[in-house]
C-alpha positions in Angstrom: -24.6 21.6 9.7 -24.6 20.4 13.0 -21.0 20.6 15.5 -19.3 17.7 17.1 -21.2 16.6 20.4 -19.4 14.4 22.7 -21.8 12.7 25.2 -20.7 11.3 28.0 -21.4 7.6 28.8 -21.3 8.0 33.1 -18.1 8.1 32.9 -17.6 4.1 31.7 -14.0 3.3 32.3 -11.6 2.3 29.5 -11.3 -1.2 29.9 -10.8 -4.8 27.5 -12.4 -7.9 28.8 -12.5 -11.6 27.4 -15.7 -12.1 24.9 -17.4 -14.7 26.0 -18.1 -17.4 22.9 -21.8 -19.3 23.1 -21.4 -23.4 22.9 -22.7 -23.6 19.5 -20.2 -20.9 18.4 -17.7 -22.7 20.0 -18.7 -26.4 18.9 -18.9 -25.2 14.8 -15.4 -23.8 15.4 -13.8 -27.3 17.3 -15.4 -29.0 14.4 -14.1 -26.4 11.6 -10.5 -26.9 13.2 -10.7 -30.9 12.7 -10.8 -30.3 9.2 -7.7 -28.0 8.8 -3.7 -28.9 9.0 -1.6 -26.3 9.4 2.2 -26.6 8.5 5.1 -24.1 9.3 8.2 -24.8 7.2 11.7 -24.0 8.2 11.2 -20.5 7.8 7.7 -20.3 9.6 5.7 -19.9 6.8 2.5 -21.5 7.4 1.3 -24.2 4.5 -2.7 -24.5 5.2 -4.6 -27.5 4.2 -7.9 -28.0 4.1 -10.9 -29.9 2.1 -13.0 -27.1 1.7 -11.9 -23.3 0.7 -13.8 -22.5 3.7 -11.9 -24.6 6.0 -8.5 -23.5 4.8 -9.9 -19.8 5.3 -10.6 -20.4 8.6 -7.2 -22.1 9.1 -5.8 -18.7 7.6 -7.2 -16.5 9.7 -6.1 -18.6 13.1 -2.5 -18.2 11.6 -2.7 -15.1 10.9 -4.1 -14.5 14.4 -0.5 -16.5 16.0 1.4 -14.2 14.5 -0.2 -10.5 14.5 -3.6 -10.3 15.7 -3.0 -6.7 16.9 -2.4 -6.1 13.2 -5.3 -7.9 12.3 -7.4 -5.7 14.4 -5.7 -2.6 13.8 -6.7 -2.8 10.3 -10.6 -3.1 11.1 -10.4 -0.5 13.5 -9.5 1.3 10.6 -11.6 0.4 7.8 -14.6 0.9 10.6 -13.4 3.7 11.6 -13.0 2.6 15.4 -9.4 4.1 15.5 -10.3 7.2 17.8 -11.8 4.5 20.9 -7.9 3.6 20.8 -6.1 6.7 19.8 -8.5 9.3 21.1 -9.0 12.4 19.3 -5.9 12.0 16.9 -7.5 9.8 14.5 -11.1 11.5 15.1 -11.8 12.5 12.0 -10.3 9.8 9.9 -12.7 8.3 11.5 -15.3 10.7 10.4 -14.2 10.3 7.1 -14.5 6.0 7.0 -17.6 6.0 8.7 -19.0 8.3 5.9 -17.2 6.5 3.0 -18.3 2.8 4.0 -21.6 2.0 5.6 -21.6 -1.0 7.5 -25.2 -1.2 7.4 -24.7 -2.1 3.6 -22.6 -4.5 4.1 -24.6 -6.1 6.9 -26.9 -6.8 4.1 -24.1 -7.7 1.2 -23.4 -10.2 3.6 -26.9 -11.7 4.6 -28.2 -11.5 0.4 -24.5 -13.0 -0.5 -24.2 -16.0 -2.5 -24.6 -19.5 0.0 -20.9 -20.6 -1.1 -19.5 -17.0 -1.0 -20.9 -16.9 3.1 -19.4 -19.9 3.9 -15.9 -18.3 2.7 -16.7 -15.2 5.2 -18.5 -16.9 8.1 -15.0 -19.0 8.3 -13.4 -15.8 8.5 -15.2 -14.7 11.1 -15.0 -17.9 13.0 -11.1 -18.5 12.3 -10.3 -15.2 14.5 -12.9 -15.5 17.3 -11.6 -19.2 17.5 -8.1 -18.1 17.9 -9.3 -15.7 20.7 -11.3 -18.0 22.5 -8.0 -20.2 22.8 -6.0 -17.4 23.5 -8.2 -15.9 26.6 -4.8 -14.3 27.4 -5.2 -12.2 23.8 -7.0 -8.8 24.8 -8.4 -7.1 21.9 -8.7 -3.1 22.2 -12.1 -3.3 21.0 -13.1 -6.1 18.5 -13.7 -8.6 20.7 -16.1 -10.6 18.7 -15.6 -10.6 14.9 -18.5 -10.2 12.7 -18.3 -12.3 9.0 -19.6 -9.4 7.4 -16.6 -7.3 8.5 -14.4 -9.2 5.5 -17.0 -6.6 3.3 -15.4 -3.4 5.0 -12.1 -4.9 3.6 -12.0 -5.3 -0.1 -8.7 -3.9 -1.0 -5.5 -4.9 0.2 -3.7 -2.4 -0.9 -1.9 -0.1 1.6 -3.9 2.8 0.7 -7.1 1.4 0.3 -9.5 4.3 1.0 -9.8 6.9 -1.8 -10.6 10.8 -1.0 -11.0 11.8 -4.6 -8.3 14.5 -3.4 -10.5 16.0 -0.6 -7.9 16.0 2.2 -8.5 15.0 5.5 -8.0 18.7 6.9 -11.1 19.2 4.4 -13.4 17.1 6.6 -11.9 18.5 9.7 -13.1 21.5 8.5 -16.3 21.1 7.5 -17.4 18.9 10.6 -15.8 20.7 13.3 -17.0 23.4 12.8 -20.6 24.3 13.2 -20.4 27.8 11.6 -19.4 25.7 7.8 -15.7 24.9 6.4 -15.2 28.4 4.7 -15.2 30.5 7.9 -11.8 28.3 9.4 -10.3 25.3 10.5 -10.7 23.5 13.9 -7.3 21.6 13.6 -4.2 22.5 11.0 -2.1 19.9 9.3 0.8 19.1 11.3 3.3 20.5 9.7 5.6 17.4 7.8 9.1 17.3 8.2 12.1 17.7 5.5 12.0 13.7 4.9 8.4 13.4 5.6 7.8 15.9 3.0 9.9 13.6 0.4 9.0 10.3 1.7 5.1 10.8 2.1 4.3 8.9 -1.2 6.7 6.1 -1.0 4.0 3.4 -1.3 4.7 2.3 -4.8 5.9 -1.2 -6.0 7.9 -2.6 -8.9 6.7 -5.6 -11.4 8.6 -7.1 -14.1 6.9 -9.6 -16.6 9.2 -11.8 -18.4 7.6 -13.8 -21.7 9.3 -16.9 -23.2 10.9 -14.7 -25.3 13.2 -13.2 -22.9 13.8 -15.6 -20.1 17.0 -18.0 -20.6 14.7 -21.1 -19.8 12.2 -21.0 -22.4 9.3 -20.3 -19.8 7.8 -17.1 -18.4 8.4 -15.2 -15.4 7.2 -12.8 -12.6 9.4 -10.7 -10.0 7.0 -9.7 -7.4 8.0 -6.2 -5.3 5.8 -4.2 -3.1 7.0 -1.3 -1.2 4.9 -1.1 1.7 5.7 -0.2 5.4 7.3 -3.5 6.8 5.9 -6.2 8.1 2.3 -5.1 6.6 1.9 -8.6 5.4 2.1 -12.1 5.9 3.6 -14.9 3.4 1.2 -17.9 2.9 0.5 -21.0 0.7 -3.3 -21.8 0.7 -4.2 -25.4 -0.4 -7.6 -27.2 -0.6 -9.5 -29.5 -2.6 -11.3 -27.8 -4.5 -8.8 -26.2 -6.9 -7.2 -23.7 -4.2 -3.6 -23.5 -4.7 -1.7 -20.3 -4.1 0.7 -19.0 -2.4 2.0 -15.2 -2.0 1.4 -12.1 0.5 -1.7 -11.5 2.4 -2.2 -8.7 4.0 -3.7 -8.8 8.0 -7.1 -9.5 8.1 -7.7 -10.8 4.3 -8.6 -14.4 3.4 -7.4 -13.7 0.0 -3.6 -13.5 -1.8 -3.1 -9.9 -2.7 0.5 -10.5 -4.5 0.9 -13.9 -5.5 1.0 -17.0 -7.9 0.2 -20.7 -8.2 1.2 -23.4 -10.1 0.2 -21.5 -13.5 0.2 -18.2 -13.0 0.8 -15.2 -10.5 -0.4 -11.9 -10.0 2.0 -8.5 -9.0 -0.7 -5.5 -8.2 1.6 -1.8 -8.2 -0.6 1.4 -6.6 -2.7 2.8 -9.4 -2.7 6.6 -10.5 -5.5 6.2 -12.8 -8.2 8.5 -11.8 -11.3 6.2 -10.5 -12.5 8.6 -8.1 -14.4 12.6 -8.6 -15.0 15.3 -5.8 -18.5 16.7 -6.8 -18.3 21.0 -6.2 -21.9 20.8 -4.9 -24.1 24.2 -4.7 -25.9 24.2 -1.7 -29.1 26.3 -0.3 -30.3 26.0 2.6 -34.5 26.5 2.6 -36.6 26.8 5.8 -33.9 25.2 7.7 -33.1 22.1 5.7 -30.2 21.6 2.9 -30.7 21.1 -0.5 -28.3 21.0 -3.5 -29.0 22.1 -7.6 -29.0 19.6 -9.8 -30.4 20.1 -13.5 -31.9 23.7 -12.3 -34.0 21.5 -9.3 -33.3 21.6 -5.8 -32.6 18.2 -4.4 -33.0 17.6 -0.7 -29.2 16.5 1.0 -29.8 13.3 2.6 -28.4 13.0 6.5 -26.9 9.8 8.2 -26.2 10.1 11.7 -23.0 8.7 13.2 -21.8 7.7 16.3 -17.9 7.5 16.9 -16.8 6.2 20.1 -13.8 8.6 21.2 -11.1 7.9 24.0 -10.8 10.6 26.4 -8.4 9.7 29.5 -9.6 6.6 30.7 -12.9 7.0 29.4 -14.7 6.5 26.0 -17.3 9.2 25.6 -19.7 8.9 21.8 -19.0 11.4 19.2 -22.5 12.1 17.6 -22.7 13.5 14.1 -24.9 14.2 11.2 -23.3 13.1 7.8 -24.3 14.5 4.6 -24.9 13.0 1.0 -25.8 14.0 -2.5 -26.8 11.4 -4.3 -22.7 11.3 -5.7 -21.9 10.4 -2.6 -20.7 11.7 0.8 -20.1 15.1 1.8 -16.1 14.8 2.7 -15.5 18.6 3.2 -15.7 21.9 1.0 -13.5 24.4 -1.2 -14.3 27.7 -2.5 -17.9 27.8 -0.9 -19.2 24.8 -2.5 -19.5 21.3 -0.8 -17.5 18.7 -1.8 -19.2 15.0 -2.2 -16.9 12.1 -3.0 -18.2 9.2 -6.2 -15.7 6.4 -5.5 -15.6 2.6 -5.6 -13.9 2.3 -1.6 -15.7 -1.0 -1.1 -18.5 -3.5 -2.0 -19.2 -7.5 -1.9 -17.7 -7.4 -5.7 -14.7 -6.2 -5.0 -14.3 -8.9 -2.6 -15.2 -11.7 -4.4 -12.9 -10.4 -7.6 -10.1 -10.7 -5.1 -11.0 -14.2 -4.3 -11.5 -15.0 -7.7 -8.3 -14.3 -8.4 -7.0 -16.1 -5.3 -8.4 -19.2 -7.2 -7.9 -18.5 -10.6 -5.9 -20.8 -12.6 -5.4 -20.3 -16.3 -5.3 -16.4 -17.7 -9.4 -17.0 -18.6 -10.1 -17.9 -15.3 -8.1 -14.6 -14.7 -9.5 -12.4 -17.1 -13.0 -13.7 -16.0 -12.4 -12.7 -12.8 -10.9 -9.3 -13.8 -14.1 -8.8 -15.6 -16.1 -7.7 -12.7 -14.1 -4.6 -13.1 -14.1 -3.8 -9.0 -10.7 -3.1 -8.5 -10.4 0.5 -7.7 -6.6 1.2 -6.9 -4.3 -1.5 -8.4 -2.6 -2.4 -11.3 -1.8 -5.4 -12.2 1.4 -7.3 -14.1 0.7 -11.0 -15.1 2.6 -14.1 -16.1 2.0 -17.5 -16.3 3.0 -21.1 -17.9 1.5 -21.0 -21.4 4.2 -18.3 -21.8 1.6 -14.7 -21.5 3.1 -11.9 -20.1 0.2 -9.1 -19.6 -0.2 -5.7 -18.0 -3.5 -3.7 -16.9 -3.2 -0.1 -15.8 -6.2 -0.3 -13.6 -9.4 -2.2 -13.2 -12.3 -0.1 -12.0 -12.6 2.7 -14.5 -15.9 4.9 -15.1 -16.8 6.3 -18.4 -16.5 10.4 -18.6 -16.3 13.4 -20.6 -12.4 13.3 -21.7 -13.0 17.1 -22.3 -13.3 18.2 -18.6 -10.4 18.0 -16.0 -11.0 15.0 -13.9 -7.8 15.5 -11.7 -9.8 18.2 -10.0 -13.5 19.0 -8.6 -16.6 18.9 -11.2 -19.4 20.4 -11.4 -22.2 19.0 -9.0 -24.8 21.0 -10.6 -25.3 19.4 -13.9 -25.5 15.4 -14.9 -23.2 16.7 -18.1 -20.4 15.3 -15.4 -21.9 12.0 -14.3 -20.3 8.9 -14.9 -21.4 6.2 -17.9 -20.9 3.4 -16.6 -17.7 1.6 -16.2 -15.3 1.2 -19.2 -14.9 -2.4 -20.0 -11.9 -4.3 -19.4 -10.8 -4.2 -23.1 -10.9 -1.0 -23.2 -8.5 0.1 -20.3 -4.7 0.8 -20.9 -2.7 -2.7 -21.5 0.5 -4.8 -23.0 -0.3 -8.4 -23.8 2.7 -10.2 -24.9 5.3 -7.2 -26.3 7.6 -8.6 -28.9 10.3 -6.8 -26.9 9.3 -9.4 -24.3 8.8 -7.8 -21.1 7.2 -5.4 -19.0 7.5 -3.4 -16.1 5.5 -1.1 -14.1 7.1 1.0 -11.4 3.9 3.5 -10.3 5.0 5.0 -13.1 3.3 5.8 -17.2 2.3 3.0 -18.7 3.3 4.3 -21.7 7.0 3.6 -21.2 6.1 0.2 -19.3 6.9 -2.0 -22.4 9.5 0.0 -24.2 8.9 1.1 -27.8 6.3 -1.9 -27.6 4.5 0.4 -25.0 0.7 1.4 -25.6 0.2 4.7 -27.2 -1.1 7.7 -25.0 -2.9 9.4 -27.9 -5.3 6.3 -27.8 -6.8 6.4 -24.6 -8.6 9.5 -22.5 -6.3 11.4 -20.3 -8.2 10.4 -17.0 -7.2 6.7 -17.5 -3.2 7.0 -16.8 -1.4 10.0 -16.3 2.0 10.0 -18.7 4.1 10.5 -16.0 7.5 8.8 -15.1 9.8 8.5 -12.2 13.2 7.6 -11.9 12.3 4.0 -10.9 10.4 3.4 -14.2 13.7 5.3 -15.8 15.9 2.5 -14.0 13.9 -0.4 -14.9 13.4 -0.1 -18.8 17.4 0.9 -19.2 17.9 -3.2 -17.0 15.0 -4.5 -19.4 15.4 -2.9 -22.7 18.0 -5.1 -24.3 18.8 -8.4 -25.9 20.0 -10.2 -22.5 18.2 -13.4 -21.8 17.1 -13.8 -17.8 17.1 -16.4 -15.2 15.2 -16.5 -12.4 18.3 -15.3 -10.2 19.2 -12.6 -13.2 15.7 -11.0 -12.4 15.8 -10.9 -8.7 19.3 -9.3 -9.2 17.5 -6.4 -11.6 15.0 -6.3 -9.0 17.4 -5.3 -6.2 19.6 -2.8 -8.7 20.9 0.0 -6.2 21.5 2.4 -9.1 20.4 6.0 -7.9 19.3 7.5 -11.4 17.6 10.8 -10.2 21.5 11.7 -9.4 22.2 11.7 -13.4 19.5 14.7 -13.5 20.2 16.2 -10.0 24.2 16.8 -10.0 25.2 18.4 -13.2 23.3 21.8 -12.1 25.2 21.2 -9.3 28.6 20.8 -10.8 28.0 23.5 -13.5 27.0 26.2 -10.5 30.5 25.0 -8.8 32.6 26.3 -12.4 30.4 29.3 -12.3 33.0 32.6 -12.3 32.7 34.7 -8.5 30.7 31.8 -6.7 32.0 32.0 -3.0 32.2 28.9 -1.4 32.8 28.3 2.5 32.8 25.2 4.8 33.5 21.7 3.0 32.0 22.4 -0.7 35.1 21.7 -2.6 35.5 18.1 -0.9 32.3 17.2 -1.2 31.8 17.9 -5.0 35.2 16.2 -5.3 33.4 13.0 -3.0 30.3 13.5 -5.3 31.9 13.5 -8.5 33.9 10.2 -8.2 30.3 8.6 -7.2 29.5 5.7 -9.1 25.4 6.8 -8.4 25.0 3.4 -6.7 24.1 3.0 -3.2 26.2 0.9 -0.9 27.0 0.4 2.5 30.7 2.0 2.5 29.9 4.4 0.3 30.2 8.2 1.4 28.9 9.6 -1.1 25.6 8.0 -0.7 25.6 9.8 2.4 26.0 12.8 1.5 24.2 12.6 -1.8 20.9 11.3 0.0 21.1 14.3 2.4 21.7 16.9 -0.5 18.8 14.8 -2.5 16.7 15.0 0.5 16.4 19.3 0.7 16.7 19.4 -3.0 13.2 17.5 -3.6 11.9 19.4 -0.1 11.6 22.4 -2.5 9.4 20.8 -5.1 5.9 22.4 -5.0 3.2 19.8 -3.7 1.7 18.2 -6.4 -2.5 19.6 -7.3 -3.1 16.3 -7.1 -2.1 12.5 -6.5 -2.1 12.2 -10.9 -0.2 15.0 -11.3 2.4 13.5 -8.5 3.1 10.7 -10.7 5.3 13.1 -12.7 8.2 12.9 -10.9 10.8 13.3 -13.2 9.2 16.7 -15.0 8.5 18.2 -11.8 12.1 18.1 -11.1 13.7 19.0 -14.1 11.0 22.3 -13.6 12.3 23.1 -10.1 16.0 22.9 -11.6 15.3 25.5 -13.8 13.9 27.8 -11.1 17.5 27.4 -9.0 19.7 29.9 -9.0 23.6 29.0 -9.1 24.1 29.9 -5.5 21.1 28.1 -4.6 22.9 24.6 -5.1 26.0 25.4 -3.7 24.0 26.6 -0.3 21.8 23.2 -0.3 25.4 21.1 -0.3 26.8 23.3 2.4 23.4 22.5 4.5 23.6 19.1 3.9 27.5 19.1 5.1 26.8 20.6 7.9 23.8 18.6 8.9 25.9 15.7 8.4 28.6 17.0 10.6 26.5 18.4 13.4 24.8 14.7 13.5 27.8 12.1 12.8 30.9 14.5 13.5 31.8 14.5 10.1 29.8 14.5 6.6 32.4 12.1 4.9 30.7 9.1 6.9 29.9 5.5 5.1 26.1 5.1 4.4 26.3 1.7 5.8 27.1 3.7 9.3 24.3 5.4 9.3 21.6 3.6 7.5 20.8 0.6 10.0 18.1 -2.3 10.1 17.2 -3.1 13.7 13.7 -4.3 14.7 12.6 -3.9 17.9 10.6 -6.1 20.1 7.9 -3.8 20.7 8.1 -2.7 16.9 9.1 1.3 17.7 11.8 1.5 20.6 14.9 1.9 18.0 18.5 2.6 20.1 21.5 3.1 18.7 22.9 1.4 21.3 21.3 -1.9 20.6 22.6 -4.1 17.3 21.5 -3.2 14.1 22.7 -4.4 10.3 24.2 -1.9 8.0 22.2 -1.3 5.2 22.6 -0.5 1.6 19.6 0.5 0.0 18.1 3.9 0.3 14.7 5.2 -1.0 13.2 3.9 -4.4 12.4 8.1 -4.8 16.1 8.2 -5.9 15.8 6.0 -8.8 16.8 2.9 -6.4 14.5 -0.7 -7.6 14.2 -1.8 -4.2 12.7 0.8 -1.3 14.7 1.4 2.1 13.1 4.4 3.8 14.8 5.4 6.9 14.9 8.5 8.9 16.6 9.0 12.5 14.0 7.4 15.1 13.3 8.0 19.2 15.6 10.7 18.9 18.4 8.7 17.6 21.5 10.2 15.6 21.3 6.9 13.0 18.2 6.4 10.7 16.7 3.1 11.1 14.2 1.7 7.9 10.5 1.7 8.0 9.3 0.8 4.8 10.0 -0.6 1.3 10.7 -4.0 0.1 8.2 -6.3 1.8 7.4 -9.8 0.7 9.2 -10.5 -2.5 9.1 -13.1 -5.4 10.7 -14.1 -8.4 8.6 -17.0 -10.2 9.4 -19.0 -13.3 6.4 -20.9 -14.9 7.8 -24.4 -16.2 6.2 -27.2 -16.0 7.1 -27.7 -12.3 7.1 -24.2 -10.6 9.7 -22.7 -9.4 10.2 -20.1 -6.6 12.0 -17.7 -4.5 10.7 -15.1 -1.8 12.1 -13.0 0.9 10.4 -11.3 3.3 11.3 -8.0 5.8 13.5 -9.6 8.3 11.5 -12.8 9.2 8.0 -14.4 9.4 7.5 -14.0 12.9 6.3 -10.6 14.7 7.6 -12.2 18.0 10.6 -10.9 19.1 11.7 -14.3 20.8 11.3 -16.2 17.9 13.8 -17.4 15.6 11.8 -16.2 12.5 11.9 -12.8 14.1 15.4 -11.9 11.9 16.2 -15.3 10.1 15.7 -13.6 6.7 17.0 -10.0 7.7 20.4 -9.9 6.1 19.4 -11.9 3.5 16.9 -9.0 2.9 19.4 -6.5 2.8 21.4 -8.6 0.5 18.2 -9.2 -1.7 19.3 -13.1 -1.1 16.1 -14.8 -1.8 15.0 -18.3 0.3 13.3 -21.4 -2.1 9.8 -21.5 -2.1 8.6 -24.1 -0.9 5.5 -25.1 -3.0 4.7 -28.7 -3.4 3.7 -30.7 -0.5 6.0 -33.2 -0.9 9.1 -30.5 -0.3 6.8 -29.0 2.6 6.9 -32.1 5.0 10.4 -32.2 4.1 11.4 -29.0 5.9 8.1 -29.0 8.5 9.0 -27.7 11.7 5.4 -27.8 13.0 2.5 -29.6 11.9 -0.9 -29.4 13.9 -4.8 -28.4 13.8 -5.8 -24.8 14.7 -6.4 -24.7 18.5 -3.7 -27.3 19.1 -0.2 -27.3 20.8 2.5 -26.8 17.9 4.0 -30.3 17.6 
């Protein structure tokens, strides 16, 4: 295999300048912008009207452009794997490992064989952001200075963790193309080393949706609580409109001309992160014959295929090409190697399907129109939780999902060398775990089984092979069925207040040993250990702001779950709840008296004391330039803490910039809580405010209303729109 080169490009200086836009470019997109309206409500949302879907796309991406284009092009830096001409050698071989997972040359031709109506949709993409910079001269993009259309193709999933390893880690690939000498000899780079919270907090990417069915809501119609936990301010909250049939309105995430989370005037659409396993690592057996590679297949020898790659790299002030040969089986790409075997990735990370599902689903109407578009089967990370107003309340564990050999043990490499373990096909939608209408009348999926997600109206586990849904639970999911499981009937307010229920339930699991090790005869105890049990003990498990035992319980939490074992893989990680009732039992008495004493004592040596009100130390600021957090600057006290606790709405905070207070970073994004009648009704909130500019009023209009899960009324219908406009204009104008 062949060794990083880096070639130098005569030493071409780091530098951004304006793209320069032809007069036919810039004539279709004057023309384009005639035929869009753009109207930002009292909260900045932007309401985009347009005649064609086309147009209202392009209106979409100019609006999303106003308020984050650096997002925007962050994003595609990333799925092209252009990160390293930013970030230099840091994000190398992420790069490495995009380039090898998504060929853009495919989806050059995706784009140029895709159907006339579905390139209009893209070419407005494509023309919405270049039009935005061509106004905005004073906009300097790092490196995208000219989007292409076919770029919307390297984008399929909005997801936040759209790419999908098959478990081959990113150290893997450093390995195995850094290092000319092959993977198994060393490693070029280690893993940085995570912190104590970093270690806890690594997966908190999951999401919460409820369905409610006629059955259970107080108003006779169904319902949908929409919650995402994703770092903030990863998306943007829209309403597209056009006239013909586009009507939704929800969360897009930057870059994406489609609603990832959302609803319309019949239905909506809440996708959590998937653990269903839709992706293999292929243990290939490799020889190498008169210098060239081959693999075994079937007792054959099949020549490895090679695709050179060239990744621009920032070095100083300079960019200087990072040439390397990539390697295929015909599973897929080589990602990196384990036990002297390479490891090729079969995966589902992107294709012109994909897309157009999404859009489908952006458009869709009526649950056939939703199930139709479902039917292509092309989404390979999300599921999905669905109401709408003929009263169906439905769940999908998945979407993409290949037909295998439930015998072997998908969680972990297969074996390359035979076709016994190639895939048959894709199972069909019918056939994948779901709840359609539960007599107990709701559901709710928390990242968690979907086994549990509909009580004892729940699919059975027995019935479906094991590499479809791991049967693991969390103490979300715990949380959620004990608020849903009952005979209460529930307004639209009465589900966002389940939705933002601050009950920690891992601490009903996570105490007693605690407790019990306390009574045990001859334990010494030193320091504050008698107080704090006292403190602990009184706890009512729910999080608040002037609470100190939330304090002190989320710091003795915190190096408790530090000790659990890393998961073998991202399925078995789902089982949250058994992997800590297993690390209990492995504790010794002493053990949990020492891990209170650290967390006292960290406490103390960063506050002064560890009996210290959660709301003191858990803050919401949000800096101008989006990292520079200060204690001394204003902040809001916050209440929530990580959903890992059990908690149904996400804070995760750590101490930032060297600061003593921990400031949030992810969780709750856009929310919604819908009710299907026969006039929609609406309520979303979203991480501090619409606007990413720090001299807006929309920067923190909705920030203590997000802490206090205090929802803001949708507005949905035009008429209600012009009522609260605060700017109405055409993309490229003035805001009037």
């Amino acid at each position: 295999m062949k060794k990083l080169l880096f070639v130098s490009l005569l030493g071409l200086p780091f530098i951004s300048s304006a793209q320069k836009f032809t007069k036919a470019e810039i004539a279709r997109y004057i023309d384009q912008a005639k035929q869009v309206t753009i109207i930002r409500d009292n909260w900045g949302v932007p309401h985009i009207y347009g005649k064609t879907d086309a147009n209202v796309v392009f209106g979409l991406m100019y609006a999303q452009c106003e308020e984050n284009f650096k997002g925007i092009e962050r994003n595609y830096l990333y799925q092209l794997g252009k990160q390293a001409e930013v970030d230099g050698e840091s994000n190398l071989y992420t790069d490495v490992q995009l380039q090898l997972i998504a060929d853009s040359a495919q989806a050059i031709k995706e784009y140029k064989t895709s159907a006339p109506a579905f390139k209009k949709l893209m070419d407005a993409f494509a023309d919405g952001i270049n039009y935005y910079l061509y106004k905005h001269p004073e906009t300097k993009p790092q490196v995208l200075k000219h989007f292409e259309p076919w770029y919307a193709l390297m984008f399929t999933d909005g997801s936040v963790a759209a790419t999908i390893t098959g478990g081959i880690t990113l150290n893997e690939t450093r390995k195995f193309y850094g290092d000319s000498t092959a993977a198994k000899y060393g490693s070029v780079h280690a893993d940085k080393p995570l912190s104590t919270e970093d270690r806890v907090f690594d997966r908190e990417i999951g999401s919460n949706g409820f369905a409610i069915s006629p059955k259970k809501s107080a108003s006779g119609y169904a319902m949908l609580y929409i919650n995402p936990h994703v770092p903030f301010y990863f998306r943007s909250e829209v309403q597209l409109v056009s006239e013909e049939g586009l009507n939704a309105y929800g969360a897009v995430t930057w870059g994406q001309f489609f609603i990832y989370q959302g609803f319309n005037a019949h239905c909506g659409w809440m996708h959590t992160s998937s653990n269903a396993d839709v992706a293999d690592a292929y243990a290939e057996k490799i020889i190498k014959k008169d210098n060239k590679w081959f693999y075994e297949y079937d007792d054959k020898l099949k020549p490895i295929t090679q695709r050179e790659l060239v990744i621009n790299c920032k070095k100083g002030d300079k960019i200087e090409p990072v040439k390397i040969t990539g390697f295929y089986t015909h599973h897929g790409p080589v990602l990196g190697s384990r036990d002297g075997k390479w490891l090729a990735l079969k995966a589902n990370n992107r294709s012109y399907d994909a897309l157009l599902e999404s859009w489908l689903i952006t458009k869709a109407n009526t649950y056939v129109q939703y199930v139709k578009a479902m039917d292509m089967l092309q989404n390979a990370t999300n599921n999905t939780v669905y109401a709408d107003d003929q009263g169906n309340a439905v769940f999908w564990y998945g979407n993409f999902m290949p037909k295998r050999n439930p015998k072997l043990d998908w969680t972990q490499p297969v074996d390359g060398t035979t076709s016994a373990t190639e895939w048959k096909g894709l199972h069909p939608l019918s056939e994948i775990v779901q709840v359609r209408n539960p007599a107990g009348g709701w559901i709710q999926n928390c990242n968690a089984t979907p086994f549990a997600s509909a009580g004892k109206y729940s699919p059975e586990a027995a019935k479906y092979p094991a590499y479809m849904a791991p049967d693991g639970q969390n103490y979300r999911g715990i949380n959620a069925v004990k608020l849903l499981d009952n005979n209460e009937k529930l307004t639209l307010e009465g589900i966002i207040a389940k939705g933002y229920d601050r009950y920690l339930a891992a601490f009903d699991v996570i105490l007693p040993p605690l407790f019990k090790a306390y009574e045990q005869p001859g334990m010494e105890y030193k320091g504050n250990i008698t107080s704090a049990l006292d403190l602990l003990k009184k706890w009512d498990r729910r999080a608040s702001v002037n609470s100190a035992a939330t304090t002190l319980g989320v710091e003795y939490g915190t190096l408790l779950f530090a000790m659990l074992p890393r998961a073998a893989s991202s399925e078995a990680g789902t089982y949250q709840t058994e992997r800590v009732e297993n690390l209990l039992k492995t504790i010794k008495p002493e053990q949990f008296i020492q891990l209170l004493n650290e967390a006292t004592e960290n406490l103390t040596k960063r506050y002064g004391t560890w009996n210290i009100a959660w709301g003191e130390v858990n803050r919401y600021q949000r800096p101008a330039d989006g990292v520079s957090f200060d204690d001394n600057q204003p902040s809001l006290p916050a209440a929530s803490v990580a959903s890992t606790f059990g908690q149904l709405p996400s804070y995760v905070s750590r101490p930032m910039n060297n600061s003593k207070k921990r400031y949030g970073y992810s969780g709750n994004s856009f929310m919604a809580a819908v009710e299907f009648g026969p006039r929609v009704r609406a309520k979303s909130l979203i991480t501090g405010g619409q606007s990413l500019n720090a001299s807006s009023k929309h920067f923190t209009d909705q920030a203590q209303m997000y802490l206090d899960g205090q929802f803001k009324d949708v507005l949905f219908y035009k008429k209600d729109v012009l009522k609260h406009a605060e700017a109405t204009y055409h993309p490229g104008e003035e805001k009037q």
